[in-house]
N, C-alpha and C positions, 0 to 999 in steps of 0.2 A: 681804332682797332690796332692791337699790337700782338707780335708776337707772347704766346705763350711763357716766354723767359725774361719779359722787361718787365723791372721794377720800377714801382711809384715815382721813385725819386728821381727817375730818367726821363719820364715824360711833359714835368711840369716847362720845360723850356721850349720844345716843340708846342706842345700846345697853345706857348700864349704866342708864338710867332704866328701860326696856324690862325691864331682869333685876329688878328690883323689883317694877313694874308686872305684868307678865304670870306670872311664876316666883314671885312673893313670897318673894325671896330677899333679905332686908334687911344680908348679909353677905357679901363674896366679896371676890376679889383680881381685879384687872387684871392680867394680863401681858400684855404685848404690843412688837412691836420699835419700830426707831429711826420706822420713818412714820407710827406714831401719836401722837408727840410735840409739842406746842404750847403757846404761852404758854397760849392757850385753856385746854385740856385739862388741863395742870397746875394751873390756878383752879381748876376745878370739880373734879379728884380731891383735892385738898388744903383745899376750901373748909367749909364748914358741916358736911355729911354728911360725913366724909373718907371716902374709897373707898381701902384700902390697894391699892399697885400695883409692881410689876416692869417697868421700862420700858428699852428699847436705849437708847442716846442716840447723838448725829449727833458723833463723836468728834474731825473734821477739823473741823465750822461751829461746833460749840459753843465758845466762848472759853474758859470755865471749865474744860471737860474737858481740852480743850488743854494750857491755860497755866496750871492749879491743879490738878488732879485726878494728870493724867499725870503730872505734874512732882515729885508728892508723893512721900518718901522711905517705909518699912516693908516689913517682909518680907512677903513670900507667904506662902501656909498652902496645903499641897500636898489638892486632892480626889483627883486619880487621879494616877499618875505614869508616864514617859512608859514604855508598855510594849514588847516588841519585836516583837509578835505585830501581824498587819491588826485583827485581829477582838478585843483587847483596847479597853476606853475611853478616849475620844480623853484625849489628858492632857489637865488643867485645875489651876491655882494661881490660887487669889480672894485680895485684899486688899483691906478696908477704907478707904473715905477719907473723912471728914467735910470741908465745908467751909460757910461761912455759914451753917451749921443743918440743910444738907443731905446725904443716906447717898446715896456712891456704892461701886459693888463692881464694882472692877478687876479685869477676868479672861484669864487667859492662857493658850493654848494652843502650849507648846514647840515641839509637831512645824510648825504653819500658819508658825510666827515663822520657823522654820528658810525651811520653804517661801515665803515673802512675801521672806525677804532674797536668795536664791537668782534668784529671780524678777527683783527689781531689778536683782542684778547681773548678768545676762545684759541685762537692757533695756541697762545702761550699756554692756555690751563690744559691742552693736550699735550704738550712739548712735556711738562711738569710731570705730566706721568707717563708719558711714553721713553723719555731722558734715563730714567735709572735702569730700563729694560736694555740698554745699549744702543752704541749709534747706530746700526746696520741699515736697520729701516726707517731711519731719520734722511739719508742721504738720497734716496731716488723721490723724494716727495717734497718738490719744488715751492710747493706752501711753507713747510715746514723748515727747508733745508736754509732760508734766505733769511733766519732769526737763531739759527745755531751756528757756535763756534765750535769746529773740531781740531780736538788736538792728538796727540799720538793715539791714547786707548779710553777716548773719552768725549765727552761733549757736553756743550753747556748752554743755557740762554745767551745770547749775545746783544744784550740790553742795552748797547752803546748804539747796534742798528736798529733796537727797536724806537728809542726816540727820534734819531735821525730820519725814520721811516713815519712818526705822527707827525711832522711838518707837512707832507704831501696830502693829509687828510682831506677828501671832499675839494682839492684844489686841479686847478690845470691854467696853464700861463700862456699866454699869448702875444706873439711878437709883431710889432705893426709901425708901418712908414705913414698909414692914414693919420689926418686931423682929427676922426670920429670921435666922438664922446667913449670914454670908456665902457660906458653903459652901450651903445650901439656896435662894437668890436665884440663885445664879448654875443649882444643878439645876435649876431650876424652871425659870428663863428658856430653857434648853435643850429643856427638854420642846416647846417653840413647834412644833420640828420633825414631833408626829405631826399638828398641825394642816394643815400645809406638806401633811403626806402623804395627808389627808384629800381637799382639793383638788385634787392631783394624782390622787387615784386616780378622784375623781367624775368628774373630765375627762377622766382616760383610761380606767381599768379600766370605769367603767361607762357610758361613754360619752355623757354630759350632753352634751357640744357634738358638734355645733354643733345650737341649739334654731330652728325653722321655726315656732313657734308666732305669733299676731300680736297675742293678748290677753293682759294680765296676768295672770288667772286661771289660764291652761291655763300660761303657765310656769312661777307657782308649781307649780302640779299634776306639772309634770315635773320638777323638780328637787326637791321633797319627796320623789315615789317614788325618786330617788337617793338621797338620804338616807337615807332607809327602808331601804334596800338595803347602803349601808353601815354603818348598826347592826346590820341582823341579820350581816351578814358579821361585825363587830366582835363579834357577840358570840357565832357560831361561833365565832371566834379562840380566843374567853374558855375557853368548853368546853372545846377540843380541849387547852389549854395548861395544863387545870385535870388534862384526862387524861394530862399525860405525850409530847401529842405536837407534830409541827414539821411542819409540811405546805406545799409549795408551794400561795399558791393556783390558782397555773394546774392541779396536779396533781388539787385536790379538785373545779376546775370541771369538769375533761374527763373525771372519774373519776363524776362526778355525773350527767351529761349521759349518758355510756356507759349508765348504768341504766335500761331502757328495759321497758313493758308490753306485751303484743301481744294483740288480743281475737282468736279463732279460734270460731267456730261449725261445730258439729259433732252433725249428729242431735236439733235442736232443743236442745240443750248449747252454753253458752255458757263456753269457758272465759278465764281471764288467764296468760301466760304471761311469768314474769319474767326480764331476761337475767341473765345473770353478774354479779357485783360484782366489779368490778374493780380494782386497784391500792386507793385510800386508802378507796375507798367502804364499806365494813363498818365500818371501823374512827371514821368522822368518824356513821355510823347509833348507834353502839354510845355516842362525846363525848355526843351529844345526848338520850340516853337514850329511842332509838326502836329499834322492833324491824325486821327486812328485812321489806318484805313476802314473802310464802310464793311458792316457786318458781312453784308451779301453784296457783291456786283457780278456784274454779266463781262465778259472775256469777250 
């Protein structure tokens, strides 16, 4: 938990002191993308203790990446290839590049390169006819503005940035002190995404914001119970996938929710009256290795 006004790139050193201190974990990897990157940062993960790490790098600000890394000649080595199905793996080809001492892993993905040049060239065949209408409304349109050159009463394609900008196609570069295969730095760095989806779902699935609370205490206290709430969800998951199965989880909520007891008194009899299981509900009782409770019992 942080304040409201700290940025990414200020946390990464407290926390891995933090995963020693509290977890007594004297061994782990960092991964993490391009906003945790800093001269800082790189001291202290490379410093006395090294902390092995996986890191994005800022491909456009960084010089090296730029003008050494990208530029560097060798083949690819293909991890997935481009398939023709949605629901195959996105393609990805890593290649190694050493330079002053340093391991970067070049990685590409065909289909985004296809889409990223596609994309350009529509900016440009608007530029082409939006350009002789004047610059005016060229300048607040940030797509647009990053491929035009302006001059006093004028403006023009800037075709020198638009090549310099198809090197970057479908690419993103990775900086790493690990021994991994480049193929395993580059799966890994990918993995970032079920964190992405961690977040998202706290903010939305289980609806964390917006928090009313006005002491530190009680927002810890509400966002832990989310938390909470997404491991044991996480490790329903585990179960369900250990049995075989694929469940929406809106379908296990509403199938959950459907399952309902009813108390009825009757002649000094007190019974419980269970409804139906519905759709997924037997089957996610059965993953977790719990019995239905009984249609009808006595209280």
């Amino acid at each position: 938990m942080w304040p409201g006004n700290t940025t990414d790139v200020k946390t990464l050193v407290t926390i891995s002191a933090q995963m020693r201190q509290r977890f007594h974990i004297q061994r782990f990897c960092i991964v993490a993308d391009r906003g945790m990157i800093s001269a800082e940062n790189l001291k202290y993960l490379e410093g006395e203790d090294t902390i092995p790490y996986i890191l994005g790098t800022r491909m456009r600000k960084d010089k090296e990446v730029r003008e050494q890394v990208l530029t560097c000649g060798g083949r690819y080595q293909e991890v997935h290839p481009l398939g023709p199905k949605a629901k195959d793996p996105a393609p990805l080809k890593v290649k190694e590049v050493r330079h002053m001492g340093r391991r970067y892993i070049v990685c590409l993905n065909e289909r985004q390169a296809t889409k990223d040049k596609r994309t350009r060239e529509a900016i440009i065949q608007a530029l082409q006819q939006k350009i002789p209408k004047g610059p005016k409304g060229l300048v607040g349109n940030k797509g647009y503005r990053r491929y035009v050159k302006l001059e006093k009463d004028s403006a023009s394609i800037d075709y020198e940035k638009l090549k310099a900008e198809a090197r970057f196609d479908g690419k993103w570069v990775l900086r790493t002190n690990t021994e991994l295969s480049a193929e395993k730095v580059a799966l890994k760095y990918k993995e970032l995404w079920q964190v992405e989806r961690v977040f998202r779902d706290v903010k939305s699935m289980l609806e964390t914001r917006p928090i009313f609370h006005q002491r530190d205490d009680t927002i810890r206290g509400h966002v832990f119970c989310s938390f909470l709430a997404l491991v044991l969800r996480k490790e329903l998951e585990r179960h369900l996938e250990k049995a075989g199965h694929v469940f929406e989880w809106s379908h296990i909520k509403q199938d959950l929710q459907a399952l309902q007891e009813t108390h009825i008194e009757e002649n000094g009899h007190q019974l419980a009256i269970r409804s139906k299981a519905e759709g997924v509900c037997g089957k996610v009782f059965q993953a977790v290795g719990m019995a239905m409770p009984p249609t009808i019992r006595e209280i």
